[in-house]
C-alpha atoms as an extended CHARMM CRD file, in Angstrom:
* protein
*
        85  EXT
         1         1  UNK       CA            -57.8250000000        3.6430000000       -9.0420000000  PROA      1               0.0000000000
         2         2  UNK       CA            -60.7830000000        3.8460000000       -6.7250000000  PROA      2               0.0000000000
         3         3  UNK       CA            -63.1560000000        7.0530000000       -7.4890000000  PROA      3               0.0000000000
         4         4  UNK       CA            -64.2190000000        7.2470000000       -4.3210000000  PROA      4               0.0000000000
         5         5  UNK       CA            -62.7700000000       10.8690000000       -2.7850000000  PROA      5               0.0000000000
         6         6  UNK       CA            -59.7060000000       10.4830000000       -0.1290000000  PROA      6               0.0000000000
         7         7  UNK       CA            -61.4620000000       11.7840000000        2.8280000000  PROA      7               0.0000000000
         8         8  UNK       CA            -64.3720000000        9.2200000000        2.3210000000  PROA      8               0.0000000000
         9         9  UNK       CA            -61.8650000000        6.2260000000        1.9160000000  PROA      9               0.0000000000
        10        10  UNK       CA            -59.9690000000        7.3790000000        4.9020000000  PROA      10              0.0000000000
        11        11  UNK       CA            -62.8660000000        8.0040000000        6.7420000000  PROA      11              0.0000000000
        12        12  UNK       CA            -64.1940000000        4.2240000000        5.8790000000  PROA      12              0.0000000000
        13        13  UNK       CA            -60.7450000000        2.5300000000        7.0170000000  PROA      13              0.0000000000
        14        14  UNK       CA            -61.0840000000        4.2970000000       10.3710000000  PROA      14              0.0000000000
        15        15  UNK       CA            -64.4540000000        2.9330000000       11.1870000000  PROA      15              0.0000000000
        16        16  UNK       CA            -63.7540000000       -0.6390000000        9.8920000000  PROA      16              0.0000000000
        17        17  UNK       CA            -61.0540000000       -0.6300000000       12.2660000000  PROA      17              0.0000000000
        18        18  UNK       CA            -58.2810000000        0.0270000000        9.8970000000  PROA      18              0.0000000000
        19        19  UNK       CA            -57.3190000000        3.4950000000       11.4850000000  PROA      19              0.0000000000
        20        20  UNK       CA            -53.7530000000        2.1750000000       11.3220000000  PROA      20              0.0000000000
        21        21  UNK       CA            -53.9180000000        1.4990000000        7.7700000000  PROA      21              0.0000000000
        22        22  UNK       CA            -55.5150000000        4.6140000000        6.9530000000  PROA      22              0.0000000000
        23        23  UNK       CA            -52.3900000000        6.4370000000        9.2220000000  PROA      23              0.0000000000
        24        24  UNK       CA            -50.2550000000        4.5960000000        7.3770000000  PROA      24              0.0000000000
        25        25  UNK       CA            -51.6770000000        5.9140000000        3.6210000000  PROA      25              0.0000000000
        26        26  UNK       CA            -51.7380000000        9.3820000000        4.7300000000  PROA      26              0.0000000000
        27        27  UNK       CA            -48.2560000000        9.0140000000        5.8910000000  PROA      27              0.0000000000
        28        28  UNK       CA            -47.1560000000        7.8370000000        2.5940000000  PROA      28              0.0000000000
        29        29  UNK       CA            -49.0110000000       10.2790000000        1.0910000000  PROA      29              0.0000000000
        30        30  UNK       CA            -47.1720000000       12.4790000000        2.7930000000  PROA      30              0.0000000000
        31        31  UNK       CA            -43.8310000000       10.6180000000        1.7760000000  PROA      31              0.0000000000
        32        32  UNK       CA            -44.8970000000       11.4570000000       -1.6760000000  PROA      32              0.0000000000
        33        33  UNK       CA            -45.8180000000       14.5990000000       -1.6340000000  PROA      33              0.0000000000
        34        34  UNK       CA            -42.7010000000       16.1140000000       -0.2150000000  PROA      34              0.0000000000
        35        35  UNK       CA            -40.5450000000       14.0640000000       -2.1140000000  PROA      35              0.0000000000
        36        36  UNK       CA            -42.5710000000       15.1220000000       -4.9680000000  PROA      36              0.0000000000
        37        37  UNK       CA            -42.0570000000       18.6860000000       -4.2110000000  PROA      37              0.0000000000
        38        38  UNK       CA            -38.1230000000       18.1550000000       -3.1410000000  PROA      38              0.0000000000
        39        39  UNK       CA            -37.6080000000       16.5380000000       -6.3540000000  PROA      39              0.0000000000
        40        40  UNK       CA            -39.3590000000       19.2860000000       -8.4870000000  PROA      40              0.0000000000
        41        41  UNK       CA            -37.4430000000       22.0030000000       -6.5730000000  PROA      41              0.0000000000
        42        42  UNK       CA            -33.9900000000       20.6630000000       -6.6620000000  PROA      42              0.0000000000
        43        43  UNK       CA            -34.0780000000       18.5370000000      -10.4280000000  PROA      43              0.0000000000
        44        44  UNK       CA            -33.4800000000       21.6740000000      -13.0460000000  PROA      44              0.0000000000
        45        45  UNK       CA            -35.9040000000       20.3410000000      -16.0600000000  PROA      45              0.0000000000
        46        46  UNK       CA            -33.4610000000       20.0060000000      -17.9950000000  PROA      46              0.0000000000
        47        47  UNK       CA            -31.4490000000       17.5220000000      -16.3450000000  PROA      47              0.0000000000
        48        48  UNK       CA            -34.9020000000       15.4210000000      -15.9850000000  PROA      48              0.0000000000
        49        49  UNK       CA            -35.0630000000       12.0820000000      -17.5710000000  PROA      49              0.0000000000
        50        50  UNK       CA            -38.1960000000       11.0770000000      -19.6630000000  PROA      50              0.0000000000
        51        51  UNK       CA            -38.8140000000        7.8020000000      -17.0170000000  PROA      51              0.0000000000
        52        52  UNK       CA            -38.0940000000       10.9070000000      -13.7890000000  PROA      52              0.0000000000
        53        53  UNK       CA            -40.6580000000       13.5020000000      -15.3850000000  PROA      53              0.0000000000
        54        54  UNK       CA            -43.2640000000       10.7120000000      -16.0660000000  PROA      54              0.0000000000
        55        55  UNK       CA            -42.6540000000        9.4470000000      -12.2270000000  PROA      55              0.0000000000
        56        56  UNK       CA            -43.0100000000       13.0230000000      -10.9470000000  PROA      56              0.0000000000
        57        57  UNK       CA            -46.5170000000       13.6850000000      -13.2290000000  PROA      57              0.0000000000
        58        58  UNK       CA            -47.7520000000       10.6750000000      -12.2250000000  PROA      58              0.0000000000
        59        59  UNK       CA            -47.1300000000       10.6470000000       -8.6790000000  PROA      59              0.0000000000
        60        60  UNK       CA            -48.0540000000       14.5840000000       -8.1240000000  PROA      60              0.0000000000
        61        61  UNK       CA            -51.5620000000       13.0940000000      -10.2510000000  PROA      61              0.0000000000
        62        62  UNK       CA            -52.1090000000       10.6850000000       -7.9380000000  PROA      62              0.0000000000
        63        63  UNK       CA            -52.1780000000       12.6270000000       -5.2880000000  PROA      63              0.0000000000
        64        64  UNK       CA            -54.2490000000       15.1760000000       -7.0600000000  PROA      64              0.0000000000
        65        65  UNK       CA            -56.9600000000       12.6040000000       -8.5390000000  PROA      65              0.0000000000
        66        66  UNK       CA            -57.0580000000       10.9860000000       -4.9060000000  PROA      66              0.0000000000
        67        67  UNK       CA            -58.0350000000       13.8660000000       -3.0520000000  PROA      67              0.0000000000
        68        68  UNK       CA            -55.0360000000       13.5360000000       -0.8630000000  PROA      68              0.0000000000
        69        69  UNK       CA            -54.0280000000       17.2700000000       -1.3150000000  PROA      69              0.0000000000
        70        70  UNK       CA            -57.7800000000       18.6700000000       -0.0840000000  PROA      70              0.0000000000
        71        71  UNK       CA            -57.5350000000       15.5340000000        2.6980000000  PROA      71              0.0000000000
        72        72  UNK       CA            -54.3110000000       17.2710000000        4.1960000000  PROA      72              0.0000000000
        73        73  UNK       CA            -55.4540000000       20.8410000000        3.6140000000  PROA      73              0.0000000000
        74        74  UNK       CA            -58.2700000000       20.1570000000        5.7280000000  PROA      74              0.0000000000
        75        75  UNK       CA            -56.7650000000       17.8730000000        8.0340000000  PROA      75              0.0000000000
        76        76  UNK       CA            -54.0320000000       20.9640000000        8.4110000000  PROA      76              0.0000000000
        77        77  UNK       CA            -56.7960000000       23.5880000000        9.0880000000  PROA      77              0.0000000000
        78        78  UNK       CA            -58.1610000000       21.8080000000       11.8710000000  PROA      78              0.0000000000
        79        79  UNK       CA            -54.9080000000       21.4250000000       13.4600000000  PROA      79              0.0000000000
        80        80  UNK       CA            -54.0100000000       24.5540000000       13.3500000000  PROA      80              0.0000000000
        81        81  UNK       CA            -57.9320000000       25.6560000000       14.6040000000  PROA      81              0.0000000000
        82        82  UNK       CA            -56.8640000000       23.1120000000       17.4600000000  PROA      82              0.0000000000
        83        83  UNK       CA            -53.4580000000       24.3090000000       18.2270000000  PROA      83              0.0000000000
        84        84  UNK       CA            -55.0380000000       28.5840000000       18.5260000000  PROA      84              0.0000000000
        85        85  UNK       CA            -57.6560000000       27.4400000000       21.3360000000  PROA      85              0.0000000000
């Protein structure tokens, strides 16, 4: 997996003139993350399979060792900065 942090890879796309591609791996990160969360939240652990828990660690790790969470923490901040003025 590339080391380099979310924001920094996102922010590269953008200026190569990938800002659809980068729109399009935040919105899949997105994807992920709230099906992440939905599947956490509605899956009682013990009804999870082996192959469904390791899915759900390592997606919910990707996401962490990406940077995506911070990227859309701070990407939701500023909205909401720009939605108040």
């Amino acid at each position: 997996m590339n080391k380099k942090p979310f924001w920094n890879r996102m922010v590269d796309a953008y200026y190569k003139d990938e800002q659809s591609s980068a729109e399009e791996l935040d919105k899949v990160c997105g994807l992920l993350a709230w099906l992440s969360v939905h599947a956490d939240e509605d899956m009682p652990s013990e009804y999870r399979t082996k192959h469904f828990r390791n899915a759900l660690d390592e997606a919910v790790g990707y996401l962490e060792d990406s940077g995506w969470y911070e990227f859309n923490k701070n990407k939701c901040l500023k909205e909401s900065k720009n939605d108040n003025t």
